[in-house]
C-alpha positions in Angstrom: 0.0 0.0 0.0 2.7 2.3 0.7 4.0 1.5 -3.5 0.5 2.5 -3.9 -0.1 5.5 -2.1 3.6 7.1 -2.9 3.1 6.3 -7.1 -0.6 7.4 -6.6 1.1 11.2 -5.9 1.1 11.1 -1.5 4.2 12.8 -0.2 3.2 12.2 3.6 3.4 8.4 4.4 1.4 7.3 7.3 0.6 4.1 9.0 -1.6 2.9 11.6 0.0 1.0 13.5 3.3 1.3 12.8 4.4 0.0 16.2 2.1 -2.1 18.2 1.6 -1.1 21.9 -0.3 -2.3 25.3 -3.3 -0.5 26.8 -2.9 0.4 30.5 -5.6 -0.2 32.9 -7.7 3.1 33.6 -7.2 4.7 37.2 -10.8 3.5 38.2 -10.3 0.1 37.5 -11.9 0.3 33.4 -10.3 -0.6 30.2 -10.0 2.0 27.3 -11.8 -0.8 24.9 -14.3 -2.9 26.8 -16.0 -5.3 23.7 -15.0 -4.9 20.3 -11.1 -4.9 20.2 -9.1 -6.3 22.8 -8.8 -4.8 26.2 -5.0 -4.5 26.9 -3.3 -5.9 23.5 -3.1 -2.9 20.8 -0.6 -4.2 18.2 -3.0 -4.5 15.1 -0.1 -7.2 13.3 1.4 -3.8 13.1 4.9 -3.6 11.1 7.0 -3.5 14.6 5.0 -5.6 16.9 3.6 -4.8 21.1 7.0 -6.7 22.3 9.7 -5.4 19.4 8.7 -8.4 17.0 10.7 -7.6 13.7 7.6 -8.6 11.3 7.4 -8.9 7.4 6.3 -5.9 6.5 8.8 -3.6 9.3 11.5 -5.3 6.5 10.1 -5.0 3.2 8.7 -1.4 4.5 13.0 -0.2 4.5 13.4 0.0 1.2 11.3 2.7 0.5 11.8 4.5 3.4 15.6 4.5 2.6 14.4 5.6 -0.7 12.2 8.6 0.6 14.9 9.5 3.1 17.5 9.8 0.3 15.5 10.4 -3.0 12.3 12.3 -1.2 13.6 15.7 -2.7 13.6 14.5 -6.4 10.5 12.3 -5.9 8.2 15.0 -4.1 7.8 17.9 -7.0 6.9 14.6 -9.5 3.2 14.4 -10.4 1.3 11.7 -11.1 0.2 9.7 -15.0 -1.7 7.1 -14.8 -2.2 4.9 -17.5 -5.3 4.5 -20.0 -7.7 2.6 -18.0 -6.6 2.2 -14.7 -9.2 3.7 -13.0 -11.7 0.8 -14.2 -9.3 -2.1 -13.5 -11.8 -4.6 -11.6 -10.4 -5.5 -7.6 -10.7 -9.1 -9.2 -8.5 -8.8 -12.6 -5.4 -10.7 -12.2 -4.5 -10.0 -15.7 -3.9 -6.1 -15.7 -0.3 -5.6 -14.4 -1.1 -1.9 -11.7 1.3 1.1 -11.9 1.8 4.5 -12.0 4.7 6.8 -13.0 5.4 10.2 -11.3 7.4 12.3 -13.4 8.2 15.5 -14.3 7.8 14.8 -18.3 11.6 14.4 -17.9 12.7 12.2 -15.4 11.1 10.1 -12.5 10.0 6.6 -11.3 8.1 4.2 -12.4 5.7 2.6 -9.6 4.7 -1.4 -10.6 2.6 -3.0 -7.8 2.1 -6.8 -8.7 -0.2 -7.7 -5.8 -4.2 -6.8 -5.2 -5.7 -7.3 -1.8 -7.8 -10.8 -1.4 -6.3 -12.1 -4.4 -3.1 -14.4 -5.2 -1.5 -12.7 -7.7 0.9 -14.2 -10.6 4.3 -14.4 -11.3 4.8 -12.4 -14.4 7.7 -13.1 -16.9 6.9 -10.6 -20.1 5.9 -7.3 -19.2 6.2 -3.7 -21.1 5.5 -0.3 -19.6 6.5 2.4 -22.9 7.0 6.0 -21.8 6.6 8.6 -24.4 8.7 11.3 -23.3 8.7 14.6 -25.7 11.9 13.6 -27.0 12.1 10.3 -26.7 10.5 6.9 -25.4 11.8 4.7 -22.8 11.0 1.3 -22.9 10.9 -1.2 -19.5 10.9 -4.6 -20.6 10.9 -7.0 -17.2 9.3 -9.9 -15.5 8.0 -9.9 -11.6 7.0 -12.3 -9.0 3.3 -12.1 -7.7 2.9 -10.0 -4.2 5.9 -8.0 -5.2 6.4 -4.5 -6.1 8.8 -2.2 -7.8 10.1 1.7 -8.1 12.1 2.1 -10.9 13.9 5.0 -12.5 14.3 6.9 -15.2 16.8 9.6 -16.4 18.4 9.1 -12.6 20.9 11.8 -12.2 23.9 9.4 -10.3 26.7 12.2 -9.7 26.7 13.5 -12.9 26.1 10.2 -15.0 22.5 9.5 -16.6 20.9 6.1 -15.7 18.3 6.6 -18.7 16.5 3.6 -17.5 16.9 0.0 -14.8 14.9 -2.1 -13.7 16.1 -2.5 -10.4 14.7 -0.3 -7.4 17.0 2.6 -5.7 17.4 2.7 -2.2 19.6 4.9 -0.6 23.3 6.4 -1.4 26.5 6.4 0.6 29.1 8.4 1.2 31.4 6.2 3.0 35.3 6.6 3.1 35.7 9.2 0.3 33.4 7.1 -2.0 30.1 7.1 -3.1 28.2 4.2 -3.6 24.2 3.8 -4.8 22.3 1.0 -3.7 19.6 -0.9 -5.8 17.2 -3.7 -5.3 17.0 -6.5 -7.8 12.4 -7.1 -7.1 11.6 -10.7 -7.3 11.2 -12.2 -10.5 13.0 -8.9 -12.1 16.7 -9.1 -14.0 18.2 -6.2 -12.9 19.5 -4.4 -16.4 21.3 -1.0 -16.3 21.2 1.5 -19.4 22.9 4.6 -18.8 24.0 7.6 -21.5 26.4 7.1 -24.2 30.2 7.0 -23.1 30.0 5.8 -19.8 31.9 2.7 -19.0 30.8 -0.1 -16.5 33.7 -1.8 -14.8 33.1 -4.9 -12.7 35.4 -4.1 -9.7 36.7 -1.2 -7.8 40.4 -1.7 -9.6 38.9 -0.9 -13.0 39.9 -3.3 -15.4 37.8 -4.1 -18.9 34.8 -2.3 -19.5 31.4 -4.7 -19.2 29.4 -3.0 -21.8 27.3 -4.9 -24.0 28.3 -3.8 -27.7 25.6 -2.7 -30.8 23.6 -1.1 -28.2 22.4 2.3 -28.7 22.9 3.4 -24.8 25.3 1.8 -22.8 23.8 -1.0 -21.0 24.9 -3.2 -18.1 23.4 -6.8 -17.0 25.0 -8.3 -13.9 25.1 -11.6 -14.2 23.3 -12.1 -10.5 21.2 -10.1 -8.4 23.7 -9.2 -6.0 26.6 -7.3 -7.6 28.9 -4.8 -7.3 30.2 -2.6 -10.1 31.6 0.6 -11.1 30.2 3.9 -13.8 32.4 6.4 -14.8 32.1 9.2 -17.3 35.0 11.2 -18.0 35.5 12.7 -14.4 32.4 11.4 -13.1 32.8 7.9 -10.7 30.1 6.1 -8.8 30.0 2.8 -7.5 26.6 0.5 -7.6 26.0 -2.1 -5.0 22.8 -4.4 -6.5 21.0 -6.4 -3.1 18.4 -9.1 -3.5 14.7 -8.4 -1.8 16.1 -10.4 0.7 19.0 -8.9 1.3 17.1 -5.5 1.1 14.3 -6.9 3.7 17.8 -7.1 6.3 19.0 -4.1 6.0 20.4 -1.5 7.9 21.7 1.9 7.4 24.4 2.5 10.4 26.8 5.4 11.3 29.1 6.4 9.0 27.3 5.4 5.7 27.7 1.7 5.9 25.2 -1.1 5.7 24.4 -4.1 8.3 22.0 -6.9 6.8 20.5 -9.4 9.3 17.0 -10.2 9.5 16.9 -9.5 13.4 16.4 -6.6 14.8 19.5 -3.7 14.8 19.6 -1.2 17.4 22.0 2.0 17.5 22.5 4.4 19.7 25.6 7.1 21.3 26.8 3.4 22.7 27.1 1.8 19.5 25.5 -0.9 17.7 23.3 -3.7 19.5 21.5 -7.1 17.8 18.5 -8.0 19.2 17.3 -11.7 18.1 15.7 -14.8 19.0 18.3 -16.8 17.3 21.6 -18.4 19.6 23.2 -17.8 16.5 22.9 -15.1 13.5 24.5 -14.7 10.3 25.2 -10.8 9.4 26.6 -9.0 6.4 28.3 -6.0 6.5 29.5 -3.3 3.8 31.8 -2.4 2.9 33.4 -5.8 3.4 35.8 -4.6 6.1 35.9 -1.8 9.0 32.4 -1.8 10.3 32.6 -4.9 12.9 35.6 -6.5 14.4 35.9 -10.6 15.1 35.7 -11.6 18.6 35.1 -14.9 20.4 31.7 -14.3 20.0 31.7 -12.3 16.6 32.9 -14.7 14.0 34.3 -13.9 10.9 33.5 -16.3 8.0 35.7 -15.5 4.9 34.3 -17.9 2.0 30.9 -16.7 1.3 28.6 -16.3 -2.2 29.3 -12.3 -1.6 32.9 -12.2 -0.4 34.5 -9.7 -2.7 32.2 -7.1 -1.6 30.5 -7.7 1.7 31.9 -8.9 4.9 30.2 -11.4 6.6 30.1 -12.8 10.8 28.4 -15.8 12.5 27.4 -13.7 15.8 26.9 -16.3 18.9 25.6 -16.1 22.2 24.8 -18.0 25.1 21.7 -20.2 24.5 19.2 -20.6 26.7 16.5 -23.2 26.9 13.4 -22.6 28.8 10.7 -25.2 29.4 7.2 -24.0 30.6 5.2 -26.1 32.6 1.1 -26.3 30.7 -1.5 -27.9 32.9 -4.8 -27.9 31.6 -7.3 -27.2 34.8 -10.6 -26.8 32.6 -12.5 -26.2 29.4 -10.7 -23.8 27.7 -8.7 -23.2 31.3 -5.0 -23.6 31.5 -2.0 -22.8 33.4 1.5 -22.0 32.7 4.3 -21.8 35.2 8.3 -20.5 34.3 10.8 -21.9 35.7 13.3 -20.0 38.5 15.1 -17.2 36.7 13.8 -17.8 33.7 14.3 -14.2 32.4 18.2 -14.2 33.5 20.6 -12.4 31.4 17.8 -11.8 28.6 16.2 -8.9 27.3 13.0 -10.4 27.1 11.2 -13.7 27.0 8.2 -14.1 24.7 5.2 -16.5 25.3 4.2 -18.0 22.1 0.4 -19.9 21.9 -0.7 -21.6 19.2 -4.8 -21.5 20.2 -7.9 -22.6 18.7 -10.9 -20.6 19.7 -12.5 -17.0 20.0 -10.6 -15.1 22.5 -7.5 -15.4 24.3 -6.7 -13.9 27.9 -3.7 -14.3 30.1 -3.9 -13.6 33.8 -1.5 -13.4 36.7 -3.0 -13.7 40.1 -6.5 -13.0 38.8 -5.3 -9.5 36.6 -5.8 -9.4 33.2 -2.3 -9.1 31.3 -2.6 -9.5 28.0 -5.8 -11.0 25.4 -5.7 -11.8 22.1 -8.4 -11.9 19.1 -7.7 -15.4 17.6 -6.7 -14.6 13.6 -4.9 -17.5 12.8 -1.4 -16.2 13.9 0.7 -17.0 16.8 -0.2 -15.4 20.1 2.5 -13.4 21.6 3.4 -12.0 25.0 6.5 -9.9 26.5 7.3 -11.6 30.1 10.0 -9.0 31.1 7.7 -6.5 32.5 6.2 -9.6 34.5 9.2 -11.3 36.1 9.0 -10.1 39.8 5.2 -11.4 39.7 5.6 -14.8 37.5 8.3 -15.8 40.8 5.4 -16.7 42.9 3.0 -17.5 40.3 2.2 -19.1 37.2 0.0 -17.5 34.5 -3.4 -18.5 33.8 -5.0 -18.8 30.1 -8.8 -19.0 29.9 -9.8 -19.0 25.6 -13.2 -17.9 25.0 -14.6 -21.3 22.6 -15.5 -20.5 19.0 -18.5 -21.5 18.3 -19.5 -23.5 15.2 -22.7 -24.0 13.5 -24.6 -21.5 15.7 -28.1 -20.6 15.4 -29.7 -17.8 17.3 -33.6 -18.1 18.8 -34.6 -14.5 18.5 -38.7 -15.3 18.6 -39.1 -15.7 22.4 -42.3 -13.3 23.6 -39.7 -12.4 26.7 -36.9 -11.1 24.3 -34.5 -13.6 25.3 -31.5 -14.9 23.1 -30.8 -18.6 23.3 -28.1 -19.6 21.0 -27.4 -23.1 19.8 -23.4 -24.7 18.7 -23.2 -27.8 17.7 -19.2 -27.8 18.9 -17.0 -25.7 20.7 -13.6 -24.8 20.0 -11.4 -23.8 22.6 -8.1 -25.3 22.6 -4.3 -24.6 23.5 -1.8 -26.4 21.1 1.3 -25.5 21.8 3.3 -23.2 24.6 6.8 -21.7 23.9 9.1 -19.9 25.7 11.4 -18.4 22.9 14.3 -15.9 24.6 15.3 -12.6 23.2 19.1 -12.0 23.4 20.7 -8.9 22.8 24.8 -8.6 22.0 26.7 -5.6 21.8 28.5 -5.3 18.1 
């Protein structure tokens, strides 16, 4: 939606949620919601979830917030062509590929959005999107997976040389160690292909060496041979490097101090301190570029030197100390059960989060009889932060009660007295499985 809203002409992004939070309890005893939503949970599967969860869309969100924050002043004065027709496109059309170009008649982005709400889109392997410029046309000839989207340029002013056309999306530019360095995203399903202005030359490394460029081309055009890549553009004086990151790569990563990148799929922190991994994982794999001078190997920061992206991105196996914690789940009643932590359970974590996998209406934890945390069942794993809970959870255990989902009800509405008698022929209301799963975080 954001693809949507940005190519659609919307300078001002905004989200609700865009990090989940917890209702407190009201100073008279009452809860903000009391029926509809739940009481104390307010996370709304929002892209940064009530206890720090790192979700899918917090990581494919990044890349276009890296593009805003770096590209927002050449995107913003753009305005918005749609093509012929796509006001009429029917919510059920998987045919019709959906985007949107913002431009200036000159320059600007191309906005492809291969997904539609309630529908399963397809991959696509022939598209064409034709842009008739006043002196010119720009052709984008690509292929993209289903539920993926795209910004590409056009006429992309790179430090003085013209990217005329890619189809791979940009993301930010650094400026690290004297050098500047533009990062794209290779979409799913897409071949990222470079054409940039006549007499520029693509070299493969830093070092220089033989120019790439395809020859009997009109513009000067550049295929990597994968979707992560690093090369090299210069134009007479002009000299820019291009670093070309997968969707998955781009879904992990981070832009720290200095104008260098981290890529891990856990969550990064950084402060005045420095920089801090948070993850669930006793183990985590992390990329960093440049390839060297942004972390140093430690007995607990392990450098691993043979890799599929060696020449151009470092890469560490980061360990810590793993914990294993065992809950205790005793069912005590329909729908009724209770879950006690071991001693200590919450020593030298940052957090411990109870995962339950339920089958029913409603969830609601309790400690000692107070209402901690509930939970409208959607399908997805029910989560809950234990840190704030640790002096409490020492002398007791915490108690689940799921409301049961009723199937096949019918409702008696024709009683003289007004009365509501409801008939189920089963109730659901059952607790699969508990976890404990421990949040670690080490200092980088």
């Amino acid at each position: 939606m954001a693809n949507i809203k940005m190519g659609s002409g919307c300078n001002f992004l905004g989200y609700y949620m865009f990090q989940g939070g917890s209702n407190p309890l009201g100073k008279h005893g009452t809860f903000m919601n009391e029926a509809q939503v739940p009481k104390i949970s307010y996370d709304y599967q929002a892209a940064l979830g009530e206890f720090g969860q790192v979700r899918e869309s917090y990581k494919r969100l990044k890349s276009i917030h890296y593009f805003t924050k770096a590209f927002g002043d050449r995107l913003c004065p753009l305005g918005t062509v749609l093509p012929e027709g796509a006001s009429e496109i029917d919510p059920k059309d998987r045919e019709t590929l959906r985007y949107a170009v913002r431009t200036d008649g000159k320059r600007g982005f191309v906005f492809v959005n291969n997904f539609q709400d309630h529908l399963e889109m397809p991959d696509r392997g022939r598209e064409r999107i034709l842009l008739k410029l006043k002196d010119e046309k720009i052709a984008f000839d690509f292929g993209i997976a289903g539920e993926e989207n795209a910004i590409l340029p056009f006429h992309f002013d790179m430090d003085g040389i013209d990217l005329v056309s890619a189809t791979a999306q940009p993301v930010t530019v650094l400026d690290s160690d004297g050098e500047r360095t533009f990062v794209f995203m290779a979409p799913e399903g897409m071949r990222p292909e470079f054409c940039f202005e006549e007499g520029v030359s693509v070299y493969e490394n830093a070092e220089g060496g033989a120019a790439v460029n395809e020859e009997g081309r009109e513009k000067e055009t550049y295929i990597p041979e994968t979707g992560v890549a690093c090369f090299c553009v210069k134009k007479e004086n002009a000299g820019v490097r291009v670093l070309i990151i997968s969707r998955e790569l781009a879904n992990q990563m981070y832009v720290i101090s200095n104008d260098r990148l981290l890529f891990t799929p856990e969550a990064l922190l950084e402060d005045e301190n420095g920089l801090r991994l948070e993850t669930t994982s006793a183990s985590s794999q992390v990329y960093t570029f440049p390839e060297a001078g942004v972390l140093e190997a430690s007995e607990r920061i392990q450098r691993i030197g043979e890799h599929p992206y060696a020449s151009f991105l470092g890469c560490y196996l980061v360990r810590m100390e793993e914990k294993v914690i065992t809950p205790k789940v005793t069912q005590v009643g329909e729908g009724r059960y209770t879950i006690a932590l071991p001693e200590g359970f919450t020593d030298g974590l940052k957090d411990v989060r109870l995962q339950l996998s339920y089958s029913g209406d409603i969830g609601q934890a309790f400690i000692d009889g107070r209402l901690i945390h509930d939970n409208f069942a959607n399908g997805a794993v029910w989560e809950i932060g234990l840190k704030d809970f640790e002096k409490e959870l020492a002398d007791n255990c915490v108690t689940v009660y799921i409301t049961p989902l009723r199937e096949g009800v019918n409702v008696n509405v024709e009683s003289a007295m007004a009365a509501r008698r409801e008939e189920a022929k089963a109730r659901v209301s059952t607790l699969h499985e508990v976890r404990a799963v421990p949040v670690y975080e080490r200092k980088l």
